[in-house]
C-alpha positions in Angstrom: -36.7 -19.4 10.9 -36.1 -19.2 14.9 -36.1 -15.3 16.2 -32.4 -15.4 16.7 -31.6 -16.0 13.1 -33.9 -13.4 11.9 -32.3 -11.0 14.1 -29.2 -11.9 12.7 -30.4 -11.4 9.3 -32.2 -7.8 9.6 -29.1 -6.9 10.8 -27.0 -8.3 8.3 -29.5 -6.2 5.7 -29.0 -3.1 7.3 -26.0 -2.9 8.2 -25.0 -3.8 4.7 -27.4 -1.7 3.4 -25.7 1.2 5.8 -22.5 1.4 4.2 -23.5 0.8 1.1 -25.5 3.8 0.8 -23.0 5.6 2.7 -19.9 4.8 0.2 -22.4 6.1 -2.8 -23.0 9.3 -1.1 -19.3 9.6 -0.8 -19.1 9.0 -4.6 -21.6 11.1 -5.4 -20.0 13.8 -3.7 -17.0 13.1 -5.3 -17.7 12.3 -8.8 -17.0 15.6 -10.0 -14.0 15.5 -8.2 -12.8 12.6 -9.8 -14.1 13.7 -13.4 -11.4 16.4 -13.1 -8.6 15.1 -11.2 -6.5 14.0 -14.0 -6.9 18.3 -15.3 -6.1 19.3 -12.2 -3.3 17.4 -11.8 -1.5 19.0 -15.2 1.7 17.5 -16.9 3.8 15.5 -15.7 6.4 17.8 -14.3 8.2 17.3 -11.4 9.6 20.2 -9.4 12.4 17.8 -8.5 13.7 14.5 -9.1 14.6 12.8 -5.8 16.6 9.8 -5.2 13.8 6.6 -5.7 15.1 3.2 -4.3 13.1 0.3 -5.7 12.9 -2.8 -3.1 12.2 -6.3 -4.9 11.8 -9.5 -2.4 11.8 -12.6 -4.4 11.2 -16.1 -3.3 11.5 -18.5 -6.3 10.4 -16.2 -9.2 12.6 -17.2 -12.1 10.0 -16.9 -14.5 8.6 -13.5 -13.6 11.4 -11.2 -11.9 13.5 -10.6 -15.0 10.0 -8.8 -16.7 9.6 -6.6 -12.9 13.3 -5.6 -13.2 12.6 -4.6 -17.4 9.6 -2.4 -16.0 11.7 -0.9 -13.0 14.3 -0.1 -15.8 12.0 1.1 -18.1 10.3 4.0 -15.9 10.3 7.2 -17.3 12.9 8.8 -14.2 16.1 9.8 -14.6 18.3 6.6 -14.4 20.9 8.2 -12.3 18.3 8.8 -9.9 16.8 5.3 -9.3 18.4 2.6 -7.0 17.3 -1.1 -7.8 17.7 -3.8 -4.6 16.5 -7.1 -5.5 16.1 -9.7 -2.7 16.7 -12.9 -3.2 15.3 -14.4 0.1 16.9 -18.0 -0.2 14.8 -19.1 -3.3 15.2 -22.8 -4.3 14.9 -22.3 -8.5 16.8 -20.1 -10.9 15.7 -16.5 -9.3 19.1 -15.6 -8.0 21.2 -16.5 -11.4 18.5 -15.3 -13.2 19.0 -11.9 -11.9 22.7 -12.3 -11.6 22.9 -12.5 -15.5 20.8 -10.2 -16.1 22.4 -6.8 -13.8 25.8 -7.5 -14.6 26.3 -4.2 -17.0 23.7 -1.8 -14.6 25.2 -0.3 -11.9 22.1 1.4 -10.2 21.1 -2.8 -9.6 21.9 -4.5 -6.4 21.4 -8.1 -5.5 21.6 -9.2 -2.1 20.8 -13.0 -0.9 20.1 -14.9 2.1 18.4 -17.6 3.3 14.6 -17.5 3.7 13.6 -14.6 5.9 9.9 -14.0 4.8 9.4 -11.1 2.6 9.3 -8.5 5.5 12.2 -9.7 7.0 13.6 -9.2 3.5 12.4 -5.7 2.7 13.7 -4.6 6.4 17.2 -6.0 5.4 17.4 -4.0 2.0 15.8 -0.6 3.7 18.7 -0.2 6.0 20.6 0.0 2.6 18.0 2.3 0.9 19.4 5.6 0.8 16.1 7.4 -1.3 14.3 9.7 0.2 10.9 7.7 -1.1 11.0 4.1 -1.2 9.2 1.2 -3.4 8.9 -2.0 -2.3 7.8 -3.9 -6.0 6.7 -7.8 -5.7 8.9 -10.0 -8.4 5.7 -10.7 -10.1 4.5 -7.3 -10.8 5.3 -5.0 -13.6 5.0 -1.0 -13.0 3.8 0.9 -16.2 6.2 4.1 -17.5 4.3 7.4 -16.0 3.6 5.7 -12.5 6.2 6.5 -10.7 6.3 10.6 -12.5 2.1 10.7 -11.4 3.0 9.0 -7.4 5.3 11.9 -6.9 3.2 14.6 -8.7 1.0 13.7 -6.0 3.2 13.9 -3.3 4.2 17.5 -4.8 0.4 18.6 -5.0 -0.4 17.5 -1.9 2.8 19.4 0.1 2.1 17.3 3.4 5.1 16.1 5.7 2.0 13.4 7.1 1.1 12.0 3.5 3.9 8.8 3.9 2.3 6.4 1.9 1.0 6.9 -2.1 -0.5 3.4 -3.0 -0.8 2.1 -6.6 -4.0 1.2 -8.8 -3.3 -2.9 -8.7 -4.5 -4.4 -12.2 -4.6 -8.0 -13.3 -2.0 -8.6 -15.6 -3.2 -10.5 -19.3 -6.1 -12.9 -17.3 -6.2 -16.3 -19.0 -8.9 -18.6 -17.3 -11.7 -17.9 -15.7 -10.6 -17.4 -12.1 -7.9 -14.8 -13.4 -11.0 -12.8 -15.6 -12.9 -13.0 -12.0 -10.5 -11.7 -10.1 -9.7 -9.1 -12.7 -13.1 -7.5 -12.0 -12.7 -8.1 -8.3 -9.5 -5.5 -8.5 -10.9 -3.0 -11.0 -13.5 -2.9 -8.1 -11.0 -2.6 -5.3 -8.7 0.5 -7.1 -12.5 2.4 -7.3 -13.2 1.4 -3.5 -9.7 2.3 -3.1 -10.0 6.0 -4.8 -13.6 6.4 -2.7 -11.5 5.7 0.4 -8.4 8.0 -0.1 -10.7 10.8 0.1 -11.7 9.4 3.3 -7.7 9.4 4.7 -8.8 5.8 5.3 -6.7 3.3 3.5 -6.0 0.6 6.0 -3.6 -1.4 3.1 -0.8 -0.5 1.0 -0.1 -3.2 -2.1 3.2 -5.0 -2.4 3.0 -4.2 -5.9 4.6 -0.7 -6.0 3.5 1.5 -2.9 5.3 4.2 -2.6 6.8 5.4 1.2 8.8 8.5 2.7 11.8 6.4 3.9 12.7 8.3 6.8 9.0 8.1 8.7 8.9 4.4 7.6 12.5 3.3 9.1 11.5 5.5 11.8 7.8 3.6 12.4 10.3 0.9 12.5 10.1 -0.9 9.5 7.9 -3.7 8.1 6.3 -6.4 11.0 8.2 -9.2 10.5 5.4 -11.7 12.3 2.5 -10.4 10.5 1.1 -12.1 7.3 0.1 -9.3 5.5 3.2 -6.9 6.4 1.6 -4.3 3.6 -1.9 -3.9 5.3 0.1 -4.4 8.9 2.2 -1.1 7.7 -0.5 0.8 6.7 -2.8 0.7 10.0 0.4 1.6 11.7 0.5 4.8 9.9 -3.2 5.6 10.2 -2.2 4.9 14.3 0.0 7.2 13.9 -1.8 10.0 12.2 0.1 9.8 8.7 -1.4 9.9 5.7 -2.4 7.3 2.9 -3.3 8.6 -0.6 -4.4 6.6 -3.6 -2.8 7.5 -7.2 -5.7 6.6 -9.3 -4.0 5.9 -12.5 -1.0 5.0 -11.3 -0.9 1.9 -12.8 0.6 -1.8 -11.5 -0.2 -5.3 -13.3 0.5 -8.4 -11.2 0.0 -12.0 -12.2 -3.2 -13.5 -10.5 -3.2 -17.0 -9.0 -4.5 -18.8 -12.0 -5.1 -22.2 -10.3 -7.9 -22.7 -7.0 -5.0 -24.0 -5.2 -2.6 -20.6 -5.3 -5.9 -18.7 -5.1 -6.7 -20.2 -1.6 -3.3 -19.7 -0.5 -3.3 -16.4 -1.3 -6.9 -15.2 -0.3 -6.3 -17.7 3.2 -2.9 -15.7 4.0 -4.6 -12.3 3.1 -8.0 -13.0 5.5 -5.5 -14.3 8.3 -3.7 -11.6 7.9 -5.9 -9.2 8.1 -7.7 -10.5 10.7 -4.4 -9.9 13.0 -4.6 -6.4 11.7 -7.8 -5.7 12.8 -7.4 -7.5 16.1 -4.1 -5.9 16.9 -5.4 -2.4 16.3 -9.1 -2.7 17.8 -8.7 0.2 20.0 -8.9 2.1 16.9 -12.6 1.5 16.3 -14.9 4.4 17.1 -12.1 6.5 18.5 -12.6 9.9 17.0 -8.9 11.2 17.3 -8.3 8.8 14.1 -11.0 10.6 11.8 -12.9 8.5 9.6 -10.2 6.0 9.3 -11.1 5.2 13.3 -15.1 6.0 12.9 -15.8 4.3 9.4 -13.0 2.5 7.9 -12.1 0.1 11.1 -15.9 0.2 11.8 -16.7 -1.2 8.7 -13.9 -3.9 8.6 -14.8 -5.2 11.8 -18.2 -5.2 10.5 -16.8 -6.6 7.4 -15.9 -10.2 9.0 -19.0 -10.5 11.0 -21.5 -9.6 7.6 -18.8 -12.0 6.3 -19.7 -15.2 8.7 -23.2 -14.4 8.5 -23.5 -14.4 5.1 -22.0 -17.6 4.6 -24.1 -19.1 7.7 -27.1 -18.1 5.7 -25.9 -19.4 2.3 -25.5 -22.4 4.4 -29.3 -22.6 6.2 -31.0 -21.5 3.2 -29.3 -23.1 0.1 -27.1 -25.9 1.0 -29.0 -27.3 4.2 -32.4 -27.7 1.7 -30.0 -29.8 -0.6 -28.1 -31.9 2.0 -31.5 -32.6 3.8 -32.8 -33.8 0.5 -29.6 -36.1 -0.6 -29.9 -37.9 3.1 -33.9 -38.4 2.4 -33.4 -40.1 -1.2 -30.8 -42.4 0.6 -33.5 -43.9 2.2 -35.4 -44.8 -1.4 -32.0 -46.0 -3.0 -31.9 -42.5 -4.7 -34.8 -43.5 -6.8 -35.1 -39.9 -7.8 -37.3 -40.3 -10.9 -41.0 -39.2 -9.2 -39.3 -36.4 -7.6 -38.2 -35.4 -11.0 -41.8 -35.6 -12.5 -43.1 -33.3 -9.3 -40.0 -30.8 -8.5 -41.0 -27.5 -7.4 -38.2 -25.4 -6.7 -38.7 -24.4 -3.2 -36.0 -21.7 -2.1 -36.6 -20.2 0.9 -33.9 -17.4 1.1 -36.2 -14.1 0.8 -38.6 -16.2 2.8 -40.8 -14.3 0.3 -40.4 -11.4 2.2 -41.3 -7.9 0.2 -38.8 -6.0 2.8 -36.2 -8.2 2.5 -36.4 -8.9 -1.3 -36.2 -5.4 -2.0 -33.0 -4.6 0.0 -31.7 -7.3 -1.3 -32.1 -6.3 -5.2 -31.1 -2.6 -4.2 -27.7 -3.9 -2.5 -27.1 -5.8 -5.1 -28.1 -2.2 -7.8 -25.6 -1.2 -6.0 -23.0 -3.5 -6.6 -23.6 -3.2 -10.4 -23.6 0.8 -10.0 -20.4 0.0 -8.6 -18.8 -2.5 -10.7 -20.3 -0.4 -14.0 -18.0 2.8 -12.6 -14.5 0.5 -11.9 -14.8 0.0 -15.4 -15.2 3.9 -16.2 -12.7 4.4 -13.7 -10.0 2.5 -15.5 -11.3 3.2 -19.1 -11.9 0.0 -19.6 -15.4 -1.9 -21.6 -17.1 -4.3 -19.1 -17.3 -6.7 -21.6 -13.3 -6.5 -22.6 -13.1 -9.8 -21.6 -16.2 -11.4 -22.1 -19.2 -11.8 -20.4 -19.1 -15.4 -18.7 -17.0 -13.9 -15.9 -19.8 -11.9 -14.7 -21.6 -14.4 -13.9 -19.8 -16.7 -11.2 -18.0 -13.3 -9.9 -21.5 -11.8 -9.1 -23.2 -15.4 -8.2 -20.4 -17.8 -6.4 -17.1 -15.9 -6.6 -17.9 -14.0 -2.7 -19.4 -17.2 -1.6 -16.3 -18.9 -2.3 -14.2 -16.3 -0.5 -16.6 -16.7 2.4 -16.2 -20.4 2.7 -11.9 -20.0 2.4 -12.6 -16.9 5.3 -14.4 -19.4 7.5 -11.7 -22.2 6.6 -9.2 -19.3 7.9 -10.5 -18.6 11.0 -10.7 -22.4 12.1 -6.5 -22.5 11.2 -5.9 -19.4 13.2 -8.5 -21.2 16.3 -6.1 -24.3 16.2 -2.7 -21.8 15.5 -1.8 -23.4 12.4 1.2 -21.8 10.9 1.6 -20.2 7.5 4.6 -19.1 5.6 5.2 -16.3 3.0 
């Protein structure tokens, strides 16, 4: 390995090793914290019961907005003070007649339609109608659970902060069938504990389609949702942390959504979401290492411009260790008709990706402790068994799964290089 590259690799360790250790010391700190949260929280009271107005954008969801509009309904809130506003932003299927049929006998529904806007164009459209105090924007293939809502506004009551605009959901995979939905199962259970880590941080830099929850009057004042950004929900939320709001997580305040069950929704998805982001991160760069933003500016930006570097390294060094090896020896055997059989009888697995390297070896097996520290306590966090469903996804989710995402994150950059557009 030249010099450069093993530059580039120490610092990939270390840096990785840097915030790793630094988000266990925050959980460490914490964990007695979170062992009593839910008793300090107390029952589900509210002091009041302000006016809630629940924002639904659907594009072509016939077959999932009718079970989001039963959950919406079925929240334990006084009916009288929830207002429903579906979007129907100029779907090509059943969506609009589905919900047509379906709110004809409940008053506190509204349905507005229009041709296709994008879903922040279509959230902006129904806020102007919004008349809540707090607002939820809910995609049309989520489902919010009963006490959510009650727990998002406890928290707004127990924290008594004009700045705290945004309360964000704990996002759960809803019944995972195949394989890629158990995967990416874990992968959120992961992301609502890295989520709860970094709310005690006042560094969330994303707030979930599926039920966040917003102060109406600093949002429409902020100016609404970006209309040219991908990712309008983590667009929104560094433009509160610019602004010195706040950005709480509610731990157990529980959302299902349906998980892309096919590779071909999953990159669409996960392509949008890194392109998006990327914007994000380049739009607000002035924000890293400034002090006046806190942690948010000092760690959180740090770490997710940090995060797409560590990202392209990563997969550069998948690449030179693992799959150069195997291309090299696929173009040799060309040149012996493939006649693979005395390489057979001889093989000896050569990998050279610790370079048998004590110092490297051993950060890598404690990063990787780390992760299963990690993944062990989003199960505790949740109350949920690691093993609910099964133990085959563990394996690609801890061996391929982030290579994958790598490779789609390196496909995404090249569109955004040659400006290739994507729609909502």
């Amino acid at each position: 390995m030249n010099w450069l590259a093993s530059v580039v690799l120490w610092l990939t360790y270390l840096l990785s090793l840097y915030f790793a250790i630094f988000f266990v010391l925050v959980f460490i700190d914490k964990k007695t914290f979170f062992d009593n949260e839910k008793n300090e929280r107390g029952p589900l009271k509210l002091k009041k019961h302000p006016l809630i107005s629940v924002l639904i954008p659907a594009y072509n969801e016939e077959k999932t907005v009718l079970g989001t509009l039963k959950s919406v309904l079925a929240l334990d809130y006084p009916k009288n003070k929830l207002e429903v506003i579906v979007i129907d932003d100029g779907s090509t299927d059943q969506t609009k007649k589905v919900v047509e049929n379906f709110i004809k006998d409940k008053k506190q529904v509204k349905l507005i339609s229009h041709k296709n806007m994008g879903k922040a164009a279509s959230m902006n459209k129904a806020l102007k109608m919004a008349g809540g105090e707090f607002f939820a924007c809910l995609d049309a293939d989520s489902y919010v659970e009963e006490k959510t809502l009650k727990k998002m506004l406890k928290l707004y009551e127990q924290e008594n902060d004009p700045d705290l605009v945004i309360v964000t959901p704990a996002m759960k995979v809803k019944k995972p069938k195949n394989i890629l939905q158990k995967i990416q199962r874990i992968e959120y259970l992961v992301m609502i504990f890295a989520g709860r880590l970094t709310s005690h941080l006042d560094s969330l830099y994303v707030a979930p389609g599926p039920f966040s929850l917003y102060r109406t009057e600093v949002i429409k004042k902020l100016g609404g949702f970006d209309e040219t950004s991908l990712t309008e929900d983590q667009e929104i939320a560094y433009r509160v942390q610019k602004n010195n709001y706040k950005i709480k997580q509610c731990f157990d305040g529980y959302v299902e959504t349906e998980s892309p069950g096919e590779f071909k929704g999953f990159y669409k998805q996960r392509r949008r979401w890194y392109k998006g982001g990327l914007g994000c991160v380049y739009r607000y760069r002035k924000m890293v290492l400034a002090k006046k933003y806190g942690d948010f500016g000092l760690i959180q930006m740090s770490k997710n411009v940090i995060g797409f570097l560590l990202a392209i390294s990563g997969i550069g060094f998948a690449f030179y260790f693992l799959l150069w090896p195997f291309l090299k020896k696929i173009y040799n055997f060309s040149f012996i008709s493939f006649d693979i059989l005395p390489y057979i009888y001889n093989f000896d697995l050569n990998i050279n990706f610790l370079n048998f390297d004590f110092r490297k070896g051993f950060i890598v097996l404690f990063l990787f402790g780390i992760s299963i520290l990690f993944f062990y306590y989003a199960h505790v966090n949740v109350n949920e068994k690691v093993k609910k469903f099964g133990i085959i996804p563990l394996i690609p989710y801890f061996f391929v799964y982030y290579l994958i995402k790598g490779f789609i994150f390196l496909l995404s950059i090249v569109e955004l290089v040659v400006k290739k557009k994507q729609k909502w």
